[in-house]
C-alpha positions in Angstrom: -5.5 68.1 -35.0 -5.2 71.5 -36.5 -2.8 73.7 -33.6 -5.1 77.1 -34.9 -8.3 75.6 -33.3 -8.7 77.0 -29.6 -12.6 76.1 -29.1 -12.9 72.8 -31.5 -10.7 69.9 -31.7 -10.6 68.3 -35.6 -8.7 65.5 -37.0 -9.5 63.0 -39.9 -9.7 59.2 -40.0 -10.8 56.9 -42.9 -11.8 59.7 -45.1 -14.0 60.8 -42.1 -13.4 64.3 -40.7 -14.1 64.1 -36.9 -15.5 67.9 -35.0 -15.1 68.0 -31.2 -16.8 71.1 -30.4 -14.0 71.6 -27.1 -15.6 73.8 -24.2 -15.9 71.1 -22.1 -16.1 73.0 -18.7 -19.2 74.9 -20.4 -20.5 71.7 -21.2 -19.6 72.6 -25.2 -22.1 75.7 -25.2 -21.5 77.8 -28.1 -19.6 80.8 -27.7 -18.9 83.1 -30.4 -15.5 82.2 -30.9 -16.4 78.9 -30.9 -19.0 79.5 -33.9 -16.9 81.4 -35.9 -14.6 78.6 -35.9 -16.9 75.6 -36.6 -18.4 77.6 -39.2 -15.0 78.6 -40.9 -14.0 74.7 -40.9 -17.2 73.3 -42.1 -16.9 75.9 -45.0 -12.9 74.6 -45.6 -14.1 70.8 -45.2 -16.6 72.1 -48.2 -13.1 71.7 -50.1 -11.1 69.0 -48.9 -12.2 66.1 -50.8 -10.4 63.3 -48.8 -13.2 63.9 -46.5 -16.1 62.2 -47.5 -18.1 62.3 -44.5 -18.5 64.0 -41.5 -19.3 63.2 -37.7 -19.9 65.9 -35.0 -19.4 65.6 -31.4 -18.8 67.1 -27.8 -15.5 66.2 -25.6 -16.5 65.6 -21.9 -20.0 65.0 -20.5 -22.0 66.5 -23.3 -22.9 67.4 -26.7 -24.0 71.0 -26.5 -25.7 73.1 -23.7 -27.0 75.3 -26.3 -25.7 79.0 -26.5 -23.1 80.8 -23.9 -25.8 82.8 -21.9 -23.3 85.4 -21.1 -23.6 86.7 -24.6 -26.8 85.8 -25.1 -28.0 87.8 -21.5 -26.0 90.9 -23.5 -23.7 91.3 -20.5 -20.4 90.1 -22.1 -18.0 92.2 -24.1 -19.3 91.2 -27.3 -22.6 93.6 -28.0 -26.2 91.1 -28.4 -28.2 93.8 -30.2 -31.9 93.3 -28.4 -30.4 92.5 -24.9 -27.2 95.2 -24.7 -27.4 98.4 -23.8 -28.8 100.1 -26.6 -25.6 102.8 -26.5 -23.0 99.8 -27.1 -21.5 100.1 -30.6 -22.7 96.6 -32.7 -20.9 95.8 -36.1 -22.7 96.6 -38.9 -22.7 92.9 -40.3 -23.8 91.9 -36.7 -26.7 94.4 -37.2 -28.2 92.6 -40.8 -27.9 89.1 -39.3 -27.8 89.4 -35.6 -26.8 85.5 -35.1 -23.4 85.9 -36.5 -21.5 82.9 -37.1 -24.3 80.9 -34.6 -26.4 81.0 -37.6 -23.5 80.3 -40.1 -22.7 77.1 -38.3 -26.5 75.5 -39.4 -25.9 77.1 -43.0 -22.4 75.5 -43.2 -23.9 71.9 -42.5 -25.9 71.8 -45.0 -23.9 73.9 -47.6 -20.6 71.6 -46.7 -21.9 68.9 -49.4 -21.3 65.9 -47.7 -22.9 63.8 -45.0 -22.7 65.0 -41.4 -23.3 62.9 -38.7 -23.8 63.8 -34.7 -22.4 61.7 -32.5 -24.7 62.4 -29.1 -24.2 61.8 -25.2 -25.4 64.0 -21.9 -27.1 67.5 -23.0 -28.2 68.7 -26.5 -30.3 71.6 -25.8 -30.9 75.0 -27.9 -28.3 75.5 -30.3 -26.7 72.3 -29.7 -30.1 70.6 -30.8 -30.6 72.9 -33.4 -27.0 71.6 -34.9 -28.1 67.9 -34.3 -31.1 68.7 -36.1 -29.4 69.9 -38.7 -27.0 67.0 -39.1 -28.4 63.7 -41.9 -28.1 61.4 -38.9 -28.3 61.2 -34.8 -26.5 59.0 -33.2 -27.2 59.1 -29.4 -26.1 57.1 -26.0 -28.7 56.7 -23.2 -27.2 59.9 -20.9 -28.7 61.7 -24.1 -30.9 64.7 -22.5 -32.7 67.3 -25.6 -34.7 70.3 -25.6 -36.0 73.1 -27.6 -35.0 74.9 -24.3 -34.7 78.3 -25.9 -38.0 79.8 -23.9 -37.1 78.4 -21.0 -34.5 81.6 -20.5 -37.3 83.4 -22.3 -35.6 83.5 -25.8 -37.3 82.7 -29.3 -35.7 79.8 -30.9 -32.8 80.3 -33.4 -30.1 78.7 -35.3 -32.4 76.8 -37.6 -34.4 74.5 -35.4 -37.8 76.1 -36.5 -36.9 74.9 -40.3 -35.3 71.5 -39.0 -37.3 70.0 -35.7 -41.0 70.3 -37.6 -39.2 67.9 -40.3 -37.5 65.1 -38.2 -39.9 65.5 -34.9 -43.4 66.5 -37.0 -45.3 69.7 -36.9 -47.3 68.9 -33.8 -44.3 67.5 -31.7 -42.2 70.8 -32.6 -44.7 72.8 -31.6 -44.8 71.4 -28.6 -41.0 71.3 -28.0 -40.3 74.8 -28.5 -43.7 76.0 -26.8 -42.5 74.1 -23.0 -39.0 73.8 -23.3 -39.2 70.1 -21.6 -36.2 67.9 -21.6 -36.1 64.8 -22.6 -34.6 61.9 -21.8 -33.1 59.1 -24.4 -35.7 56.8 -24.9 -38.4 59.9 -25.5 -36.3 61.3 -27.9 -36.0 58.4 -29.8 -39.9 58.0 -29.6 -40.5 61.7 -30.9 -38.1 61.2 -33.6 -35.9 63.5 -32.6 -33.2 60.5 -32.4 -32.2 58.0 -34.9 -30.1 55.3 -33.1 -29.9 54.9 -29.4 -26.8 53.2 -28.4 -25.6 52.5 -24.9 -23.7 54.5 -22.8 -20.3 55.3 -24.3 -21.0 54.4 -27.3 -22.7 57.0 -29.4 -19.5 58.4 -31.4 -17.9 54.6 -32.2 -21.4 53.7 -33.8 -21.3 57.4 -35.8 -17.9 56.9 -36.8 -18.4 53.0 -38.2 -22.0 54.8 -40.3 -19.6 57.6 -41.3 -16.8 55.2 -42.5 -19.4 53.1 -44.2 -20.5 56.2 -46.1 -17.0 57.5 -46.6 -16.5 54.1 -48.9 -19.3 54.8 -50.9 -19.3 56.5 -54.7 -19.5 60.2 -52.8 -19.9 62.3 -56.0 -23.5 60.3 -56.2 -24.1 60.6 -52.6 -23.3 64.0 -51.9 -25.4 64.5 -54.7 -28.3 62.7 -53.3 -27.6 64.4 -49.8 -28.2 67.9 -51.8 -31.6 66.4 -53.7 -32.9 65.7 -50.2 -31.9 69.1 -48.9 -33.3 70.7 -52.7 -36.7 68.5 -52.3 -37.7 70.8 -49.4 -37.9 73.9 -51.2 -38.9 73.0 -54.5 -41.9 71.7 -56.6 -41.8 68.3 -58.0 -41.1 69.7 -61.4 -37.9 71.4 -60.4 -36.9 68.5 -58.5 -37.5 66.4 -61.8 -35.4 68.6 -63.7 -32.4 68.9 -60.8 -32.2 64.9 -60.7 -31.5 65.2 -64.4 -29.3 67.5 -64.0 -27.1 65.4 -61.3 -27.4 62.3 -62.9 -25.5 63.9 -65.7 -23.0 64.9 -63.7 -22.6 61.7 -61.2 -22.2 59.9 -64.3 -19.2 62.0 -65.5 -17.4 60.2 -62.1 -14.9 57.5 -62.5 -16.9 56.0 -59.1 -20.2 56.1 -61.7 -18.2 53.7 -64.7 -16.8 51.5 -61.3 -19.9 51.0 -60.2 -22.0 50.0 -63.4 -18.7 47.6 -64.4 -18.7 45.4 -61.1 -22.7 45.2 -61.8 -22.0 44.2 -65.3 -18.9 41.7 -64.0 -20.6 40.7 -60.7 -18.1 41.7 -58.6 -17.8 44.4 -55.3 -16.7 47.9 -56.7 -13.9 49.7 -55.2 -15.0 53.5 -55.2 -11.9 55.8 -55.1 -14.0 59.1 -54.3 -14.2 61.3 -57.6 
């Protein structure tokens, strides 16, 4: 565990960096502390390549009640420009990009390069959906509770989830998520798609870790480049995306993992992928 982390816990097994977003008593909402800090290490873990795959949890009873509503309501000492008093000095970077390091966090998953995978129990709501959504994978338990929750406490939704929950949940089902703020329970969230594997209870973060690990012994110069295809696909026509897969597959080929793998085809045998 790194000592210099006060709100998130982080440690590193297999080649798979493990987050523990750490505010347990707050059931894990997101502070700004906290953000700043998940953001910062997802942009180190961008560097570190004996990490090859991420998972993402909460320590205690949930995944993530969403933001800290103290900031949010504008009442704590950090300024919230729409909700402060309009008198109370705001950063200027605060004032361009009034999320802050909230909004950094969903940037940082993607732009970290490598797979991230929530491990899910108890509440995901707001933000902490929004980071789930975010993630390549959802691994949940069956205390799992979600919800676009945001107008519930009469706030628009943020952090990403309007670009992320219309793609895994569908245009109709989003709507409908952000528009009532309903919760739901395990099972519906693996019906609306919302989930990818319901486990039982306790078990959400082993089965993460064992998809992780199995990723983390893959070739991961060709999967992380496959991961950012995916992410490149959304954006782009299928012209560009033509032209991008040429471009990676000349690249992923340069990898000692690309000659390891085309070998044991050749000599019928399992390849042993070093990473690089």
């Amino acid at each position: 565990m790194n000592d210099q982390l006060k709100y998130i816990q982080f440690g590193v097994e297999d080649n798979v960096g493990v987050i523990t977003l750490n505010r347990p008593e707050k059931l894990n909402a997101v502070s700004w502390e906290m953000a700043e800090e998940l953001a910062g290490l997802l942009r180190a873990l961008h560097f570190r390549d004996e990490v090859r795959a991420i998972v993402l949890t909460g320590a205690g009873r949930g995944f993530c009640a969403g933001g800290d509503l103290e900031w949010i309501s504008g009442e704590s000492d950090r300024p919230m420009p729409g909700t402060s008093d309009a008198t109370r000095p705001v950063p200027r970077s605060q004032r361009k990009t009034p999320g802050g390091p909230f909004f950094e966090v969903t940037r940082q998953l993607v732009e970290v390069d490598k797979p991230v995978i929530a491990a899910i129990h108890g509440v995901c709501v707001g933000a902490g959906l929004a980071y789930a959504s975010a993630c390549d994978r959802r691994f949940a338990d069956s205390t799992t509770k979600m919800s676009a929750i945001f107008t519930n406490v009469g706030v628009a939704p943020d952090c990403g989830i309007s670009y992320f929950l219309p793609r895994i949940a569908g245009f109709s089902n989003a709507l409908m998520m952000v528009e009532t703020g309903k919760i739901f329970k395990a099972e519906e969230c693996k019906q609306l798609g919302i989930v990818d594997e319901l486990v039982p209870e306790g078990q959400d973060f082993a089965a993460a870790m064992d998809y992780a690990k199995m990723l983390a012994q893959r070739p991961s110069v060709a999967v992380d480049m496959a991961r950012r295809l995916i992410h490149m696909s959304q954006r782009a026509t299928l012209d560009e995306i033509l032209d991008y897969e040429g471009l990676a597959g000349v690249c992923v080929a340069a990898s000692a993992d690309a000659k390891e793998g085309t070998m044991a085809f050749m000599e019928k045998r399992k390849p042993v992928y070093l990473g690089f």
